[in-house]
N, C-alpha and C positions, 0 to 999 in steps of 0.2 A: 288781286283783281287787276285786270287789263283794263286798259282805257286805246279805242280801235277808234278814230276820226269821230272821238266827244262822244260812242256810244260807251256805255259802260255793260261789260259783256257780265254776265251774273252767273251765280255758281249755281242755279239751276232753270230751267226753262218754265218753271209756273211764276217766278219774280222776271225772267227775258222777256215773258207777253205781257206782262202791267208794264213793264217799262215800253213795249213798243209802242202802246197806244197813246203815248207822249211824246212820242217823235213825230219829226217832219220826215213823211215818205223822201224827201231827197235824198237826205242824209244815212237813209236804213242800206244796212252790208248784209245781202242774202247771203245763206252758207255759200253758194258760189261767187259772190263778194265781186261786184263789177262797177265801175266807176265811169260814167256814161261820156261824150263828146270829147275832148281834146285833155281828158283827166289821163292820169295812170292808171293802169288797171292794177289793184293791190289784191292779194289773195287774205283770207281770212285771218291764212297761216304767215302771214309775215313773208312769203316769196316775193325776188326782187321785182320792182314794177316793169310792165312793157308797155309804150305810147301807143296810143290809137286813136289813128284822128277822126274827125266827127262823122263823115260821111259814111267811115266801112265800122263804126262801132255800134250802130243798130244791126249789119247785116251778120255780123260774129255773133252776137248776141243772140240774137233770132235763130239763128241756125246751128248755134251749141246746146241751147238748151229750151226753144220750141217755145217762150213766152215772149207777150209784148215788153218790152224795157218800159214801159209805165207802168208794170204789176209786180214790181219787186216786194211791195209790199203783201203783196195778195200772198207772194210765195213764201216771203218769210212767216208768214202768220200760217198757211197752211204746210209747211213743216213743223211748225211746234204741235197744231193738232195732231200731225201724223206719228208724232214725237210719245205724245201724252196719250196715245190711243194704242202705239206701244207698251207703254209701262203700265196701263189698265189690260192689257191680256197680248202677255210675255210670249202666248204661244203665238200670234200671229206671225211674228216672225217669219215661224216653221212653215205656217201657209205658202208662204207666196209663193208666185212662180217664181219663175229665175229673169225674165223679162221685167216685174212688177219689183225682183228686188234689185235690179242695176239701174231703174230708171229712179228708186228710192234711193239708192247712194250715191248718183250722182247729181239728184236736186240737194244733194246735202254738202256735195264737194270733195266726195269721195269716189278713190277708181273703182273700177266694177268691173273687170274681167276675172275670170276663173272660174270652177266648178260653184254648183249652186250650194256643196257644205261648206264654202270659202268666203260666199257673199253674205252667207248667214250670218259667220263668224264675224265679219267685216262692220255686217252692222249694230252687231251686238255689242261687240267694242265701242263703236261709238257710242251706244244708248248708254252704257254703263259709263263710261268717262262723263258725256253730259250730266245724267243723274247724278255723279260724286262731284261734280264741279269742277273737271280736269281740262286743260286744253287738248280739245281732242281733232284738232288739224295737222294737214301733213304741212312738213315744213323740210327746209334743206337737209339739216340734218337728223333726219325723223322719218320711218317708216309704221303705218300702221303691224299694228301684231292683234292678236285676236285676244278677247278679252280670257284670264286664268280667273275669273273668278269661281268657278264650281271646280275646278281641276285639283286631282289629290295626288297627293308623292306618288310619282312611279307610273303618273297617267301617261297616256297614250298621244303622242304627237303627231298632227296634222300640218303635213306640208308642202309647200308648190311643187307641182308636178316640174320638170324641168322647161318644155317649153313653152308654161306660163310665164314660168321665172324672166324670159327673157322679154317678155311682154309688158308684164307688170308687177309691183311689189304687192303681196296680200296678204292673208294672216298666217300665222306660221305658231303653234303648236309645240312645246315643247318640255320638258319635267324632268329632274332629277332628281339622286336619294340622297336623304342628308346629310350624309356623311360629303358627301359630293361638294355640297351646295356650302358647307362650313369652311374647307379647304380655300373654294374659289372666291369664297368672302376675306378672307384673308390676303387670298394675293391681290385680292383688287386693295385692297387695306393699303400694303406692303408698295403698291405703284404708285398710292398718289390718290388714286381715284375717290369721290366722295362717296361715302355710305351711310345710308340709312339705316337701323335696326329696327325700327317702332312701326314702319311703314313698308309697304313694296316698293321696290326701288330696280329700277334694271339699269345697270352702268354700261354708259357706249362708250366708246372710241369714237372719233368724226366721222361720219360719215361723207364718203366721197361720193361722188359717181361721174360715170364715164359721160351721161349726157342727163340733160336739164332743160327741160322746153320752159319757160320761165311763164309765160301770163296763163293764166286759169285755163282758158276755154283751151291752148296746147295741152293742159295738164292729163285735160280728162281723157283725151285718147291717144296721149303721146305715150313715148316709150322711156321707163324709169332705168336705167340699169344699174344696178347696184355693185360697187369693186368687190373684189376678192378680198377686201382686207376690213373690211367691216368687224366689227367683234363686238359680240353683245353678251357680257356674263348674268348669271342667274344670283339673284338676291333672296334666300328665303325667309320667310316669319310667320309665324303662328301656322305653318302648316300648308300656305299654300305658295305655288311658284309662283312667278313670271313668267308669260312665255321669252323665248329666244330667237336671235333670226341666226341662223346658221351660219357658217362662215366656209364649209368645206364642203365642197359639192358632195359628198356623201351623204351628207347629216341631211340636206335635201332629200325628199321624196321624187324620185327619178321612175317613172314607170308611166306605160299606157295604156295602161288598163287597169288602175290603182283599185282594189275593194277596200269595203270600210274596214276600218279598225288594221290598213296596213302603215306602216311607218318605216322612216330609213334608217338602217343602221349604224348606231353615231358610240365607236367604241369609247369614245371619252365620257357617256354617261351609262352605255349599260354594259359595259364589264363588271361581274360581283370584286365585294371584295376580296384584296389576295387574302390564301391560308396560312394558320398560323405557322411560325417556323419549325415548329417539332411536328407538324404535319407529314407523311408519309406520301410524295408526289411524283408524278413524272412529268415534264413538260417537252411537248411536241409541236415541230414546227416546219410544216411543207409549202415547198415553193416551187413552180415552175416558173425558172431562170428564162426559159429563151433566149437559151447559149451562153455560155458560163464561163467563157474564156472574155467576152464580150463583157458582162455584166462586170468583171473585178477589173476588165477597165475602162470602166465608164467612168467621168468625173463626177468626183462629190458622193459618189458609193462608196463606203467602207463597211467591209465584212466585219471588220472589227467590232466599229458600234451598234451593229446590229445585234450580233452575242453578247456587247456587253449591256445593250438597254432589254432584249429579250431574255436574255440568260436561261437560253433553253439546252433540256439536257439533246433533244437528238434533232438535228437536222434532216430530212427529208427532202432528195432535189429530183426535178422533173424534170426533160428537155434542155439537158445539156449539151448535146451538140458534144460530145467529146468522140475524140480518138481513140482507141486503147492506148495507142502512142504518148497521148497527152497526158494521162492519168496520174504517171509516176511526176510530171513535174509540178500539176495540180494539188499532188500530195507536198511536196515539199510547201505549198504557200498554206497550208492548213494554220487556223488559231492555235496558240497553244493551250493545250486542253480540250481538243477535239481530236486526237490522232487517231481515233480508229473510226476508218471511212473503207466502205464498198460502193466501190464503179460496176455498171456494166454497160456496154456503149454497142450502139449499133454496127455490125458486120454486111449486112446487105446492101446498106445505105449510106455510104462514111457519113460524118459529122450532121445525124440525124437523131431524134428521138434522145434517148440516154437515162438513166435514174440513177440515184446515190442514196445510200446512209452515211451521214457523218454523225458521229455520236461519242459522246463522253464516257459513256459506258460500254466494256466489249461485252459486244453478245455473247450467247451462249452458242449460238452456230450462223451461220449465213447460207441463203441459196438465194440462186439469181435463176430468173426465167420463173415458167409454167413448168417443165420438164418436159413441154411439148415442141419439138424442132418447130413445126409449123408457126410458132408463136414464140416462138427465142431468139430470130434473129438480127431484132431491133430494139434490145435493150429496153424492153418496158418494165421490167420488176425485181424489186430486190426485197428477200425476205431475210428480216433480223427476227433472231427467238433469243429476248430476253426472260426474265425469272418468272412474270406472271401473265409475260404477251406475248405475241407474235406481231410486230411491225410490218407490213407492208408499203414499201412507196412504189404506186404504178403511176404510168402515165398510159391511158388506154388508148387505141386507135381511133383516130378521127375519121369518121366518115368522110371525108373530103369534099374537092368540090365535084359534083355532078353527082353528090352521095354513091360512088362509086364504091365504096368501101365499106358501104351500108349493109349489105348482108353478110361478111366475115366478122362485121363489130358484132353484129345480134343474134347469131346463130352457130357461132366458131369461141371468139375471142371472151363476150360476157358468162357463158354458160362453164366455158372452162376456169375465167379466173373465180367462178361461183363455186366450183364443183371445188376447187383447191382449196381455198378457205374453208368451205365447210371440211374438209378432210385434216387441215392442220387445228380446225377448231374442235376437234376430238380432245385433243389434248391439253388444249389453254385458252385462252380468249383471244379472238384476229382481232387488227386495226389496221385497215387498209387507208389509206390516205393518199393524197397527188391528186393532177389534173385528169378527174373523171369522164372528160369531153361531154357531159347532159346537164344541162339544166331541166331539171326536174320537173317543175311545176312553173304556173305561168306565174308565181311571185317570184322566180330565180334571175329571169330575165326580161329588160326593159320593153322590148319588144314583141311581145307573144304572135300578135296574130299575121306580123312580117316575115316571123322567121317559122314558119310551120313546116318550110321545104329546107331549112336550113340545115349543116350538119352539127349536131349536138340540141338539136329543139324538135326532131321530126317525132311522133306518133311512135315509132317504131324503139328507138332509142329511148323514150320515157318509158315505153311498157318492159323492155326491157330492162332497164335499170330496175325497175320498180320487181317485178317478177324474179332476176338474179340474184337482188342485192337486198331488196327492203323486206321481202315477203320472205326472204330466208332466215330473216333473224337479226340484220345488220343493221344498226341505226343512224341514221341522217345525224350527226348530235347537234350539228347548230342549227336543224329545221326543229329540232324539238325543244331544246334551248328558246328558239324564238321564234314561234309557228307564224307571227305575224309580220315580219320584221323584212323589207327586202334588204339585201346584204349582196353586192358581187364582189367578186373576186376575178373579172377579165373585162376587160376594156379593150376591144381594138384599136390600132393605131390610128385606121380612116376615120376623118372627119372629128379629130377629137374625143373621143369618147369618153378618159378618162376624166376630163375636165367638166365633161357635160351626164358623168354619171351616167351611161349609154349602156350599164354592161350586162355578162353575164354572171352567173352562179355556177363555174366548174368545177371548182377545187371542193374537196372533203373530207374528213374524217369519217368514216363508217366504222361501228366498232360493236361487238359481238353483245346483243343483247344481256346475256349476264354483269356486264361492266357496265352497261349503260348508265346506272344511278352514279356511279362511283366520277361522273364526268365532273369535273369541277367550273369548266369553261372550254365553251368553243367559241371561238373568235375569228374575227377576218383585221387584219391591218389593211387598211387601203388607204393611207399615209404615204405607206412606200415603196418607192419606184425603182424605176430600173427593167422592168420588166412588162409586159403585157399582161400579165397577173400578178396579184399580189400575193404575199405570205398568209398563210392559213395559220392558226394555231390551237391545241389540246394539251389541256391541263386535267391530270387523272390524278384521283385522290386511289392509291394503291394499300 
């Protein structure tokens, strides 16, 4: 039990109104908790005080939150009704507008900006903290989260769109599988950190932030930012989570035009488990570098620990930027236990375009190109035929800018690399992978209804794709893996994007519908940098 300037705050609001009608109105701390003439203004939640001297602390008052400062009591007593007339019919809630419900969470001392499924959640949480007798104010280091109470293993996460984020903290959504959730209990064990088992429990790290408007009536339409290094782990018991506030812009929901039931893709809770070791597997992994001479020397990249934390069998590269010149000394830096790699590097256009196979396994043959001059002389394709596939890594033509390039990509370049695959798929299963240049569908990328004239988003390019590649038999496998899931794989350099989760969905696995079940995982890393895109990866049970 808390004791707030001699009130005694009660573990539920039918014992808060017997206790009010014993107070003296002077002394009463509305949820927006204001302290009148030459007092401090203290927040509910324990936030540090800011002075306000007599004359401008009716007009802050007044003009925060639209009542006389003699009816703090009218308003404490008429938030418990509206409190109790909640928990008498749970569905109101769902009613309200989105006006009736910001103007409801912030006579209670809560922010109120974001979508109207956001405000829902926002005050559902508090209803449910009230009712179990929990403190449910924001405080320094303390963000609301939306209440886990109906959520089951494996449910579906709701979270700020990106430039909410920047506006204000709200509920945020999120669940893992148990296997998951036992692990992270442990390393919080293992740090130090306190844990509960009997109980839900979410363990934080401090929270910092970059800015703090400190007295109340700031609170409500100021700006919360929250650091990058917040960490909030998951605690399970009896079945159900805690939500989590993200920590990596990815695990954010970044999009602008979000539909229901879409969530971000956060490879630290939904990759399956790995297979067992006698399992029969191949693991695949493409990357367009954007120049590959550049990338091995950038600081603090090493090739090394990438094959040894991925320990994948074939490498896959995109947009190397090499020479034919460069090739042989490229090979010499190869890991050991990768030595059998295919180059083919752009002739028309020096140190432009480029693609590779590095792989631990030597194929059983290799071709480079289409076999079409017209479409061979910028190193877009390299074809490996191992024992039960055919590997492809292309990197397709971009339409450019002024989509100048728009009608050789979808009437020239997709129809023939469609026609080849189906032709080498006579004989085994294709897997074509690399930087596809289309985001597919408007869950691929954050921007849909910006980039309609864009190249790799336009009309022409989606029907395309869709018509050479999906309608022939070729399956998306991380759209079907996770039909609702945004996931990119490119961030432009302008305006940050990787930081702010801005991107697109180009890179893919496509892979010849008779395999398609045999996929084990398709994933995206977007951890790791170095480049404008990130690593893709396929794990095929063979």
């Amino acid at each position: 039990m808390k004791q707030t300037l001699g009130i005694k705050i009660c573990s539920n609001f039918t014992s808060f109104a017997v206790a009010l009608k014993n107070l003296d109105t002077k002394t009463l701390v509305c949820p927006r908790v204001r302290e009148m003439g030459n007092k401090r203004l203290r927040s509910y939640s324990s936030i540090p005080a800011s002075p306000i001297s007599d004359d401008k602390g009716d007009k802050k008052l007044k003009g925060l939150v639209g009542i006389n400062p003699d009816s703090e009591e009218h308003v404490l007593k008429s938030n418990i009704v509206e409190i109790e007339s909640f928990e008498n019919d749970p569905a109101k809630i769902e009613r309200m507008t989105v006006q009736e419900l910001r103007t409801t969470l912030r006579s209670m001392g809560i922010p109120a900006k974001g979508r109207k499924h956001e405000l829902i959640s926002a005050l559902k949480c508090f209803m449910d903290k009230q009712i179990n007798g929990e403190d449910s104010q924001i405080t320094e280091g303390q963000v609301f989260v939306a209440s886990a109470k109906n959520t089951s293993v494996g449910g579906k996460a709701k979270n700020l769109s990106d430039e909410q984020h920047d506006e204000d903290v709200n509920t945020v959504k999120e669940s893992c599988e148990p296997q998951k959730t036992k692990k992270r209990l442990k390393q919080s064990a293992a740090q130090g950190e306190s844990v509960k088992v009997d109980k839900l429990v979410t363990t934080k790290k401090k929270l910092s932030t970059k800015s703090y408007e400190a007295t109340v009536g700031k609170l409500s339409r100021g700006k919360i930012e929250v650091a990058s290094d917040i960490v909030s782990d998951v605690v399970q018991s009896s079945g159900v989570n805690t939500p989590v506030l993200p920590t990596e812009p990815w695990a954010v929901l970044a999009h602008k035009k979000p539909q229901k039931g879409w969530v971000p893709y956060n490879p630290r809770i939904m990759r399956p488990l790995p297979l067992s070791r006698d399992t029969n597997l191949v693991k695949l992994m493409s990357w367009n570098v954007n120049g590959l001479r550049a990338l091995l020397k950038l600081e603090g990249f090493s090739a090394l620990q990438l094959a040894q934390r991925e320990d994948f069998d074939v490498l896959c590269l995109q947009e190397t930027k090499l020479q034919e010149k460069d090739v042989e000394d490229i090979k010499q830096c190869l890991i050991d236990g990768y030595e059998n790699s295919f180059w083919t590097c752009s002739v028309s256009k020096l140190g432009y375009s480029g693609t590779a196979i590095i792989s631990r396994v030597k194929p059983l043959s290799v071709r480079y190109g289409l076999g079409i001059s017209d479409h061979d002389s910028e190193g877009r394709l390299v074809t490996a035929e191992f024992d039960s596939f055919y590997l492809l890594t292309g990197y397709v033509p971009n339409s450019g800018d002024g989509l100048r390039r728009l009608s050789y990509r979808i009437t020239q370049w997709d129809p023939a690399l469609s026609n080849y695959m189906k032709e080498l798929e006579k004989s085994k299963p294709v897997i074509l992978t690399g930087d596809l240049n289309c985001a597919h569908q408007e869950i691929d990328i954050y921007n849909p209804a910006g980039n309609r004239r864009s190249a790799g988003f336009t009309d022409e390019e989606r029907q395309s794709f869709g018509t050479n590649f999906l309608s022939r038999g070729f399956v998306d496998t991380f759209r079907r893996q996770h039909p609702d899931v945004v996931g990119y794989t490119y961030w432009g350099y302008r305006h940050g994007g990787r930081k702010t989760n801005r991107g697109w969905r180009l890179d893919y696995f496509l892979v010849s519908e008779s395999i398609a079940d045999k996929v084990h995982d398709s994933y995206i890393l977007p951890d790791v940098t170095g480049s404008d895109h990130c690593p893709i990866g396929l794990i095929l049970k063979l």
